[in-house]
DRENSEMAR-404386 format. One record per residue (C-alpha): residue in one letter; y, x, z. Coordinates in steps of 0.25 Angstrom, whole numbers, plus 2048, in hexadecimal, padded with zeros to 3 digits. Example, Ala and Ser with C-alpha at 12.3 -4.5 7.8 and 13.67 -1.06 7.14 Angstrom:
DRENSEMAR-404386
A7EE83181F;S7FC83781D;
END
This chain:
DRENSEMAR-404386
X6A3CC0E9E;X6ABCC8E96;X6AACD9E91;X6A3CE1E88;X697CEBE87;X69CCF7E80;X696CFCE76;X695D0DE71;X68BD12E68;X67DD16E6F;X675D23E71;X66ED23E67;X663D2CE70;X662D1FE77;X65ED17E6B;X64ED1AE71;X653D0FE7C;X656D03E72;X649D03E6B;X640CF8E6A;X634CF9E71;X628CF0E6F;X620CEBE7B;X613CE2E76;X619CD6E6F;X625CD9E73;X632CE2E72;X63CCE6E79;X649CEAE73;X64CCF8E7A;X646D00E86;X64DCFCE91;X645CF4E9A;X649CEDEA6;X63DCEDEAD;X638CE4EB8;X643CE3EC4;X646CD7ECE;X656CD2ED0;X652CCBEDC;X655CC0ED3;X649CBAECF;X643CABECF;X64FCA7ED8;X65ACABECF;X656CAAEC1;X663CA7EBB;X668CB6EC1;X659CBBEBE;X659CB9EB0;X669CBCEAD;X667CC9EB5;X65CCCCEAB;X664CC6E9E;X66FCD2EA1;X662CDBEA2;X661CD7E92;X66DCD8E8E;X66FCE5E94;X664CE9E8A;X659CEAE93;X64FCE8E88;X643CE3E92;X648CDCE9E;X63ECD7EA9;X63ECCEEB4;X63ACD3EC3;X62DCD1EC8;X627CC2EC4;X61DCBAECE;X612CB5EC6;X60ECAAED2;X611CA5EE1;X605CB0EE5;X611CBAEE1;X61BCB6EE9;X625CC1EED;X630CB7EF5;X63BCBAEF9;X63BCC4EEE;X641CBEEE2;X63BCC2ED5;X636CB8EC7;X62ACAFEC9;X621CAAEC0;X618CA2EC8;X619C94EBD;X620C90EB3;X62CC8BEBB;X631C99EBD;X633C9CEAC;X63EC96EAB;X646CA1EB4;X63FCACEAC;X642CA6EA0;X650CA7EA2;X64DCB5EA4;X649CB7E96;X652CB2E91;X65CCB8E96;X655CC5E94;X652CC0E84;X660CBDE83;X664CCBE80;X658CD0E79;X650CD7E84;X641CD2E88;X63ECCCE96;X631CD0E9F;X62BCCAEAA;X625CD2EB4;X61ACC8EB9;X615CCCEC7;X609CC6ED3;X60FCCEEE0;X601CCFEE5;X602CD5EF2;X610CD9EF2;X612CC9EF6;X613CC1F02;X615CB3EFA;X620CAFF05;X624CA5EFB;X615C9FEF6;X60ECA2F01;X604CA6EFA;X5FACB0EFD;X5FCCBDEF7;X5F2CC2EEE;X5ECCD2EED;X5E1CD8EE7;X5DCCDBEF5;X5DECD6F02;X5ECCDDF08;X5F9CDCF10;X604CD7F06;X60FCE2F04;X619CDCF0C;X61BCDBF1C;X617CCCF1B;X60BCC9F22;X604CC5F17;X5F7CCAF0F;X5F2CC9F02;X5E7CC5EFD;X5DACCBEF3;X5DACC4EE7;X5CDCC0EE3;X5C9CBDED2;X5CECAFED3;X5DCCB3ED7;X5DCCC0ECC;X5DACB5EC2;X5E4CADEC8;X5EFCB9EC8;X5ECCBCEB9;X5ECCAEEB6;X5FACAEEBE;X600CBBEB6;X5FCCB2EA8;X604CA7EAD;X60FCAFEB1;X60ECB8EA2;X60DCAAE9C;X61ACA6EA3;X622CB0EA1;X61ECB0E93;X624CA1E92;X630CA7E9B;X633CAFE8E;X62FCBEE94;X62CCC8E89;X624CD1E93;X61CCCEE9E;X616CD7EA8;X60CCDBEB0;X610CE1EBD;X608CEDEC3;X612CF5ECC;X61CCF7EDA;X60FCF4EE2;X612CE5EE2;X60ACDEED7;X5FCCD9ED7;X5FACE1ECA;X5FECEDED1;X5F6CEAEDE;X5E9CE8ED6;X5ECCF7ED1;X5EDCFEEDD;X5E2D02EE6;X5E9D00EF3;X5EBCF0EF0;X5DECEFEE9;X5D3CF0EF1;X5C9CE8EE8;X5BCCEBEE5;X5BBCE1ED9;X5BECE4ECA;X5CBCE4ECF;X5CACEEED9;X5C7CFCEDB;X5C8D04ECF;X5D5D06EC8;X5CDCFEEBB;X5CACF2EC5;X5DACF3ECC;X5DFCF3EBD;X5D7CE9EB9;X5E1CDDEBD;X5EDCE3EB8;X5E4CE6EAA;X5E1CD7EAB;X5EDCD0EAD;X5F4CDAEA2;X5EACD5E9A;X5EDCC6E9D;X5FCCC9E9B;X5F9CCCE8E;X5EFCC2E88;X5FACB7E8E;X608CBCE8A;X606CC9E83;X607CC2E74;X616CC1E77;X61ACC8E84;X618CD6E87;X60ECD9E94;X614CE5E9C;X60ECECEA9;X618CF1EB3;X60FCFBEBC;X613D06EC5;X60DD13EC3;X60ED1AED0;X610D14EDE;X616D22EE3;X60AD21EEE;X601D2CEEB;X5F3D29EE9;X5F5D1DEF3;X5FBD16EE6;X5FBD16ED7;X5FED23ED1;X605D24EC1;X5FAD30EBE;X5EED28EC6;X5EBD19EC6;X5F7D14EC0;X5F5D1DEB5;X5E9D18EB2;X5EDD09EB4;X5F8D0DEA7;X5EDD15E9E;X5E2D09EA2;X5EECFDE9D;X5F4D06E96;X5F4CFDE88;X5F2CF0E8E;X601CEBE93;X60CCEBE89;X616CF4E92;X616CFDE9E;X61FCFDEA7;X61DD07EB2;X622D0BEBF;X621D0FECE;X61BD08ED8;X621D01EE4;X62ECFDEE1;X635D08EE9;X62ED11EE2;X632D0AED3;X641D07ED8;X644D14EDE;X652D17EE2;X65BD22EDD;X65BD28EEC;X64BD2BEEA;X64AD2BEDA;X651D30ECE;X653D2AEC0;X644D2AEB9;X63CD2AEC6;X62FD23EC0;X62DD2CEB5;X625D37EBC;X61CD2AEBE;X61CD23EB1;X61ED2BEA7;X60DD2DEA4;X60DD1DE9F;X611D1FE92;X607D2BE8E;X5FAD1FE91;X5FFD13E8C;X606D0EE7F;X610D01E82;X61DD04E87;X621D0AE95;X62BD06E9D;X630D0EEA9;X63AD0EEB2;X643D1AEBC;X651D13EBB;X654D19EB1;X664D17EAC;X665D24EA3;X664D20E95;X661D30E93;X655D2DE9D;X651D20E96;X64FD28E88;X646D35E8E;X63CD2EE93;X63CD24E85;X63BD31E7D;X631D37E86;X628D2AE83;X627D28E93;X62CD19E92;X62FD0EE88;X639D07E90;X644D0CE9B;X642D02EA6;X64DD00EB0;X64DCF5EBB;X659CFCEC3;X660D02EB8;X660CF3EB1;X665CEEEBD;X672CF7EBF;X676CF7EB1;X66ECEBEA8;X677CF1E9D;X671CFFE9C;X669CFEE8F;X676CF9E88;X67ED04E8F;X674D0DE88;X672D06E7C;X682D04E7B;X687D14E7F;X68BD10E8A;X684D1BE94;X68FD1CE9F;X690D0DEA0;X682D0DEA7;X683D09EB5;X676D11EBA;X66ED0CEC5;X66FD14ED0;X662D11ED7;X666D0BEE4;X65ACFFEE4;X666CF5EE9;X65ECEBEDC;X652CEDEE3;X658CE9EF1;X65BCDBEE9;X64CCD9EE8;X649CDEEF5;X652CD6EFD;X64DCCBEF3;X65DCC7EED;X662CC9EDF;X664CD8EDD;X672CE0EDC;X674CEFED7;X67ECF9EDC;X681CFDECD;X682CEEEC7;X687CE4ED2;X684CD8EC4;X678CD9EC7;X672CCDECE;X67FCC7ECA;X67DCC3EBB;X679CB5EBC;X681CB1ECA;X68ECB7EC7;X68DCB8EB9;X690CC8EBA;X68BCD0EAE;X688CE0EB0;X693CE5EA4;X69BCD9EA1;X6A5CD2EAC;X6B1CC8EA8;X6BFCCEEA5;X6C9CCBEB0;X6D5CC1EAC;X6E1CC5EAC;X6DBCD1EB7;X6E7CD8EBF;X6E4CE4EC5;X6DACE9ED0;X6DBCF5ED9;X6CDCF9EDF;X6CFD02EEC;X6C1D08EED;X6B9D0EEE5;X6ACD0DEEA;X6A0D05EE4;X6A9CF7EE6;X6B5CFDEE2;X6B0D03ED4;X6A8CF7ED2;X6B5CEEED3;X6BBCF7ECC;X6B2CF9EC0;X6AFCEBEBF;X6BECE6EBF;X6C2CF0EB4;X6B7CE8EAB;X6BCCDDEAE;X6CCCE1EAB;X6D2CE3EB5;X6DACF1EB9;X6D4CF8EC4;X6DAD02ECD;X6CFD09ED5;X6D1D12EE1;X6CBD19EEA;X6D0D23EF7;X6C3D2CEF4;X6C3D37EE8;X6B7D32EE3;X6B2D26EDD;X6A8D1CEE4;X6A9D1BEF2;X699D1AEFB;X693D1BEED;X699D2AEEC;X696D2CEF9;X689D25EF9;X685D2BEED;X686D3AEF2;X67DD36EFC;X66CD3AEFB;X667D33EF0;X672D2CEEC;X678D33EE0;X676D27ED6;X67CD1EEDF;X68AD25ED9;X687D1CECC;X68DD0FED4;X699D19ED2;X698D21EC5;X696D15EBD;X6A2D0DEC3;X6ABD19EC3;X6A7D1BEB4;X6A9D0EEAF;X6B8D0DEB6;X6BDD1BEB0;X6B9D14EA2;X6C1D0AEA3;X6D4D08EA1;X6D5CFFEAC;X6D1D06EB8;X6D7D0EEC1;X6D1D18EC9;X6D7D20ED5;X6CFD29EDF;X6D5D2FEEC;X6DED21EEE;X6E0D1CEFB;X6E6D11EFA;X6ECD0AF05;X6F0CFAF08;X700CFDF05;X6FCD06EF8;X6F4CF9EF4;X6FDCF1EF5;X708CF9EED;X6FFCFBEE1;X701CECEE0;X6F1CE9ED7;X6EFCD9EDA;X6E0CDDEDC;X6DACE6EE6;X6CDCE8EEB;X6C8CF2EF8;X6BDCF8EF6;X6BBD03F01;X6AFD02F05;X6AAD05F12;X6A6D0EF1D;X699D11F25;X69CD0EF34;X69AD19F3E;X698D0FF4C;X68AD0BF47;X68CCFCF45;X684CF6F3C;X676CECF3C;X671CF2F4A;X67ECF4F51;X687CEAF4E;X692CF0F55;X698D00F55;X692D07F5E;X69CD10F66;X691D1CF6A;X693D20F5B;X6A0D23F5C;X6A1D33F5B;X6A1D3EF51;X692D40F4F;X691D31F48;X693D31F39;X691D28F2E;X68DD28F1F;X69BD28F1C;X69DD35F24;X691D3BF1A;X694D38F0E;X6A5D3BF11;X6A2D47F18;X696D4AF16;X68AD4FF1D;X691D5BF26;X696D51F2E;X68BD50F36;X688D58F42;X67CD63F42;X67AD60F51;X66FD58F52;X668D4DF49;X66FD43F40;X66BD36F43;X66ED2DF3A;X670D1CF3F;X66CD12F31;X66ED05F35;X673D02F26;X665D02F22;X666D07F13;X667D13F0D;X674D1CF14;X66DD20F20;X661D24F19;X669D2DF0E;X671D34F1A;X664D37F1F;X661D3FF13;X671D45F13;X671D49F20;X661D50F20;X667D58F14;X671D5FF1B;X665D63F25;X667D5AF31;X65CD53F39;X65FD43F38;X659D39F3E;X65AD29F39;X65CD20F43;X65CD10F3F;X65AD03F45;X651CFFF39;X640D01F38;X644D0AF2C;X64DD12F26;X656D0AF1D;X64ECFEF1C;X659CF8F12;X654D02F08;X647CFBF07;X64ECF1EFD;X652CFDEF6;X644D02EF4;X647D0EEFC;X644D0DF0B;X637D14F0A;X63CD20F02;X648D21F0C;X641D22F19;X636D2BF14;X641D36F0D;X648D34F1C;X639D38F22;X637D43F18;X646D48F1C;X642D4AF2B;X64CD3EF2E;X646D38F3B;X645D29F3A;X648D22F47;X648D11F44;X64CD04F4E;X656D0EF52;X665D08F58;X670D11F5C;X66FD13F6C;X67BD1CF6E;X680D29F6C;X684D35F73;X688D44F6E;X67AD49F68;X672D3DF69;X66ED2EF64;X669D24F6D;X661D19F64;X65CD0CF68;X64FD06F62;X652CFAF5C;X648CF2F61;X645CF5F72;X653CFCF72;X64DD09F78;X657D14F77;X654D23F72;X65CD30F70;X65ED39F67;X665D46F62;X670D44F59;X67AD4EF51;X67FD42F4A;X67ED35F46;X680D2CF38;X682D1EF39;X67ED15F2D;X681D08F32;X689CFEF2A;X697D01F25;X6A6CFBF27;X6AFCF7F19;X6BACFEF17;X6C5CF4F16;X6D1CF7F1C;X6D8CF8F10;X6D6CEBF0D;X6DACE6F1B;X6E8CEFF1A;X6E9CE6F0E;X6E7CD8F13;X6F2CDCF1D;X6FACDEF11;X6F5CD0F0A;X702CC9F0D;X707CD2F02;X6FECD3EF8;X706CC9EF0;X714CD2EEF;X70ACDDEEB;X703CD6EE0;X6F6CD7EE8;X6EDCCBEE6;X6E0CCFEEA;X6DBCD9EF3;X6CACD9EF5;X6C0CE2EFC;X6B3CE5EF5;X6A5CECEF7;X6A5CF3F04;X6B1CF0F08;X6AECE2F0B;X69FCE5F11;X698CF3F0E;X68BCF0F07;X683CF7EFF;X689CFEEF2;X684CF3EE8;X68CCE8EF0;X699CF0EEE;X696CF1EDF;X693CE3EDF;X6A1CDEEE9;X6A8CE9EDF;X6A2CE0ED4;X6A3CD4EDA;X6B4CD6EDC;X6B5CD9ECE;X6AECCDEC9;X6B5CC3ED1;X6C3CCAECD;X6CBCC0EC7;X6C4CB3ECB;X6CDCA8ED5;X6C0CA3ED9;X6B3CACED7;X6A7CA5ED2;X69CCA3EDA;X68ECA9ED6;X684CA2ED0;X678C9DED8;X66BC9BED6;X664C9AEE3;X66AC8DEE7;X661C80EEB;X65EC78EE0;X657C69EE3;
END
C-alpha cells in the first residue's frame, strides 16, 4: 500500500498523554490502552485477529489487549468466538498476536477468563460450573453446577496454566477478570450467584477470598516478567440487588487494593459498560469510578468512550486515571493516539456510539464499524484504516449522492488520486445520516458525515455541488468515464416488509406516513385526531426513536409489532432493555404479536400473530417502519442509455450503498468503501479466507 501519515507539531498540553507509565515489571510507552474488546474474530480467524491488533500498535495504542480468553473446555462460550487458551496447541495463534502488537512497540495483554455460569459449553459438553447450584444465564436448558474444593483447586490450577501460557505466547500483561456479570471471579463476588456457606461463601471476606487467591497465584507464576491486572466492574447499576462503587465493590478495591499490578474498572453488564450515544454521553463511567485512584496506588484504567483528547488530559491532571482506555473509540479510528500525538486533531474519525462492533460479537461474525468499514478487513482484504493504494493512471469519477456511500466513495477515491465530482439534489450534506442524526438521540451520529465532509473540503481534487439534480441526459453530457449512484433509498408506505410480504392496499390514504415523512416534513404532519400508532416490523431502532419524536410534540402513540419485544434487533446493540423501558416510562402503550388487520377512517384493525384473532383500535394516524425500497431510477434511465456510453466517454456506471439494497448505515460506508477499493482493478481480488476445510 502506498501514502503517508502526516505529520504537524503536537500540543504540547498533550505531552501528559505520551508518557511512559510503569506497570509491575513492565512499561508501557504512553497512556493509551486498548482495553479488553472481542472482534468476533477470535480462535477462528487468527491471522485477521492478530493483524487487526498489529494496526492497534502501530496506531500507537500503547497497551493493546485480546478479547476475552477461555482458560479450559468448562469455559466454553460457542458459538461465540473469542481466544482460547485451553493447552498449549492454542499459543501459536496468540503468538502471532504479540508479535504483531511488539512489532511497533506497544505491550500485549491477555485477558484470561472461566465463564462460569455465563456458559452453556455447547461446544465441550461440558457441565458448567458455579459457585452455587443455578440456572446458566442463558435460555439453554442447562444448569450449573456448585463447585466443591476439589474443583476451586482445579480452576486455579487451570488459570496458572493458562498465565503460564500466555506468558510463553509473549503476553506483557495478563489478567484476572472480575466484571459484566459473566466471569467466575465475578460470580464468586456477588451475593446473588454465591450462596455458599464455606470460607467462600457469605461474607464479602469469604466471596473475595478466590478472586484474592488466584491474583495471588497469577503472580507467584508470571508476575517476575508479566504485569498481573484485574479488570472489575465497580457498579452493576442494580441498586442494592448488585454491587455498588460506594458499597461492596469499594471495599473489594481498598481490600486488593496493592495486591494486582493495574486496575482496570468498569460497569457491569455489558449493556451497561458499552452504553450507546442514544442513552449515554462521553465520560459516562466516571461518576462511578472515579473513587479508585483515592484507595489504591497502581495505575488505573478506565473507560467512557472517550475520543476528546481535551477529555483525555482532565482526568490525567485530576489524578482520576493512569490510562485512557478506549475499546470503541480504538475501534473507529485505531490511529487516534498518533493523530494526537502528530497534531492532527481534526483528522480523528470519532466513534459515534452506534454499538454496530458489539453487534459483530452478538451475532457471533467478525465485527464492522459505521465510522471505519477496514475494520475486520485488514488481514482478508489487506485494507489499512489510513493508508490505500494510489489509483494508476485514475481518470475521473462523478459520485451522484452524497449520503454515507456517496461521501465514503468519494473520500476514499480522492486518497487514492483520483478527481471526484460530488453531487447532490439536497442543500445539505449527508443524506439518512443528516436526517437520522436530527432524530432523538442521535446527534453523534452526524460524525459519519462531519468527518467525511471535513476530510473532502481538505483536499484539490474534489468537487463538491449541493442542490444538483442531475439527470440521465445531464450525465451523459458531462462525459466523466466513471460514475457511481448513490441515492439511497426510501421507507415504503404499503407496509411490506418480514410479516407482509406484499403491500397491503387498506393503507393506501392520507393518514399513513413514514419515517421519511418525519424527518422531511416533520412532526406536524401528523394528525391530532386520535392516537398515533405506529407499525415496526423493521425491528431496530427507527420505530422506537419516532416513538420518542412523536410523544414529544404531545401525542398519545401506541407501538404496534409483530415481534415479542420492542426492536429485538437492538439487543445486539446492547440497547433493547433501555429502549422498551424509556417507551414504558414515556406512556407508549406496547401491543407485541401484532399484524396489521385492515384500516378504515379512525381505526386499526390488528391481527395476533399467532391464533390470527382480529382487534380494533382508535387511530388518528399511522407510521409504518417496515423495510425500504432503493432509489434507483437514475441508474435504470442510465442503462436505457448504455448503448451510448461509449460516444460519451462513459465506461463505467455503478450503484453503491443503499441504492443497491438498504442496510444499515455501516453497510453504506463499507459498499462506499468497498467501490473505491476495487476502483481501477480489471479483475477484483478475492478476500482472504481463513475459515476453510483443512484435512
Amino acid at each position: 500500500m502506498e501514502g503517508a501519515l502526516a505529520h504537524m507539531t503536537r500540543d504540547p498540553r498533550y505531552d501528559v498523554l505520551f508518557e511512559p507509565v510503569k506497570i509491575g515489571p513492565v512499561t508501557a510507552p504512553n497512556r493509551f490502552y486498548q482495553v479488553p474488546h472481542c472482534t468476533g474474530m477470535g480462535y477462528r480467524y487468527p491471522k485477521s485477529e492478530a493483524r487487526l491488533r498489529g494496526i492497534k500498535a502501530e496506531g500507537g495504542w500503547g497497551v493493546v489487549s485480546t478479547q476475552e480468553t477461555e482458560i479450559h473446555p468448562t469455559s466454553d462460550i460457542t458459538p461465540a468466538n473469542e481466544a482460547r487458551l485451553w493447552d498449549d496447541r492454542d499459543i501459536p495463534a496468540l503468538r502471532a498476536v504479540t508479535d504483531a502488537v511488539h512489532e511497533h512497540g506497544s505491550i500485549a495483554a491477555v485477558q484470561l477468563v472461566h465463564n462460569g455460569l455465563h456458559t452453556a459449553n455447547r461446544y465441550s459438553r461440558a457441565i458448567p460450573l458455579a459457585p452455587s447450584n443455578t440456572v446458566i444465564d442463558s435460555d439453554d436448558p442447562v444448569q450449573a453446577r456448585a463447585m466443591d474444593k476439589a474443583d476451586i483447586k482445579a480452576f486455579r490450577r487451570w488459570h496458572v496454566e493458562a498465565a503460564l501460557r500466555a506468558k510463553r505466547a509473549g503476553f506483557d500483561i495478563v489478567y484476572a477478570y472480575a466484571g459484566h456479570d459473566m466471569t467466575l471471579l465475578h460470580h464468586f463476588l456477588l451475593a446473588r450467584h454465591n450462596h455458599r456457606s464455606d470460607e467462600y461463601g457469605g461474607s464479602l471476606e469469604n466471596r473475595m477470598r478466590l478472586f484474592r487467591e488466584v491474583i495471588e497465584d497469577t503472580k507467584e507464576a508470571v508476575g517476575d516478567t508479566c504485569a498481573v491486572a484485574v479488570r472489575m466492574a465497580v457498579d452493576e447499576l442494580l441498586g442494592k440487588e448488585g454491587m455498588q462503587y460506594d458499597a461492596e465493590a469499594h471495599d473489594v478495591i481498598e481490600a486488593l487494593a496493592e495486591l494486582p499490578d493495574l486496575w482496570d474498572v468498569n460497569l457491569s453488564g455489558w449493556s451497561n459498560d458499552s452504553q450507546t450515544s442514544r442513552f449515554s454521553n462521553e465520560g459516562f463511567q466516571e461518576h462511578y469510578t472515579s473513587f479508585v485512584k483515592s484507595v489504591t496506588t497502581k495505575p488505573v484504567v478506565g473507560v467512557g468512550r472517550y475520543t476528546s483528547p481535551d477529555t483525555m488530559v482532565r482526568l490525567i491532571n485530576k489524578g482520576q486515571l493512569d490510562f485512557i482506555g478506549a475499546a470503541r473509540p480504538s475501534i473507529a479510528d485505531p490511529f487516534l493516539p498518533k493523530k494526537i500525538e502528530n497534531g492532527r486533531i481534526e483528522d480523528i474519525r470519532e466513534c459515534i456510539g452506534c454499538n454496530i462492533c458489539t453487534a459483530g460479537d452478538n451475532t457471533c461474525v467478525p465485527m464492522r464499524c459505521t465510522q471505519n468499514p477496514t475494520i475486520g478487513e485488514e488481514w482478508r482484504r489487506d485494507w489499512h484504516p489510513e493508508i490505500i493504494t494510489k489509483l494508476d493512471k485514475p481518470k475521473p469519477y462523478l459520485i451522484v449522492g452524497g449520503g454515507p456511500a456517496g461521501l465514503e466513495a468519494a473520500r476514499a477515491l480522492t486518497q487514492r488520486g483520483a478527481e471526484v465530482v460530488l453531487a447532490d439534489k439536497a442543500d445539505v450534506w449527508g443524506g439518512r445520516v443528516t436526517a437520522e442524526s436530527n432524530l432523538p438521540g442521535l446527534n453523534a451520529w452526524g460524525r459519519v458525515r462531519d468527518w467525511r465532509v471535513w476530510q473532502l473540503q481538505q483536499v484539490a481534487n474534489a468537487q463538491m455541488y449541493l442542490n444538483s439534480h442531475l439527470s440521465a441526459q445531464d450525465i451523459m453530457d458531462y462525459a466523466i468515464p466513471n460514475v457511481v449512484i448513490a441515492t439511497g433509498a426510501k421507507w415504503r408506505k404499503n407496509g411490506q416488509g418480514r410479516v407482509h410480504r406484499t403491500p397491503l392496499p387498506f393503507l393506501n390514504n392520507d393518514h399513513v406516513f413514514t419515517p421519511d415523512d418525519l424527518m422531511i416534513k416533520g412532526v406536524n404532519v401528523i394528525s391530532s385526531n386520535g392516537p398515533v400508532i405506529i407499525y415496526d416490523d423493521d425491528r431496530f431502532y427507527m420505530a422506537s426513536v419516532l416513538a420518542e419524536l412523536v410523544v414529544s410534540a404531545g401525542h398519545e402513540v401506541v407501538f404496534v409489532t409483530p415481534a415479542p419485544i420492542v426492536a429485538p434487533w437492538s439487543e445486539n446493540t446492547l440497547e433493547q432493555t433501555r429502549i422498551q423501558t424509556r417507551l414504558i416510562e414515556l406512556g407508549v402503550e406496547i401491543m407485541p404479536m401484532k399484524h396489521l388487520a385492515g384500516m378504515s377512517e379512525g381505526r386499526l384493525s390488528v391481527s395476533c400473530a399467532y391464533s390470527g384473532q382480529v382487534q380494533e383500535m382508535a387511530c388518528g394516524s399511522l407510521i409504518t417502519v417496515t423495510s425500504r425500497t432503493p432509489e434507483d431510477k437514475l441508474c435504470a434511465e442510465l442503462t436505457v442509455l448504455r448503448s451510448d456510453w461509449a460516444d460519451a466517454g462513459i465506461k463505467s456506471v455503478k450503484r453503491i450503498g443503499d441504492c443497491i439494497a438498504p442496510g444499515i448505515i455501516a453497510a453504506a460506508v463499507q459498499s462506499g468503501h468497498l467501490y473505491a477499493q476495487e476502483a481501477g482493478f480489471d479483475a477484483v481480488p478475492e478476500p482472504k479466507r481463513e475459515d476453510y476445510g483443512r484435512i
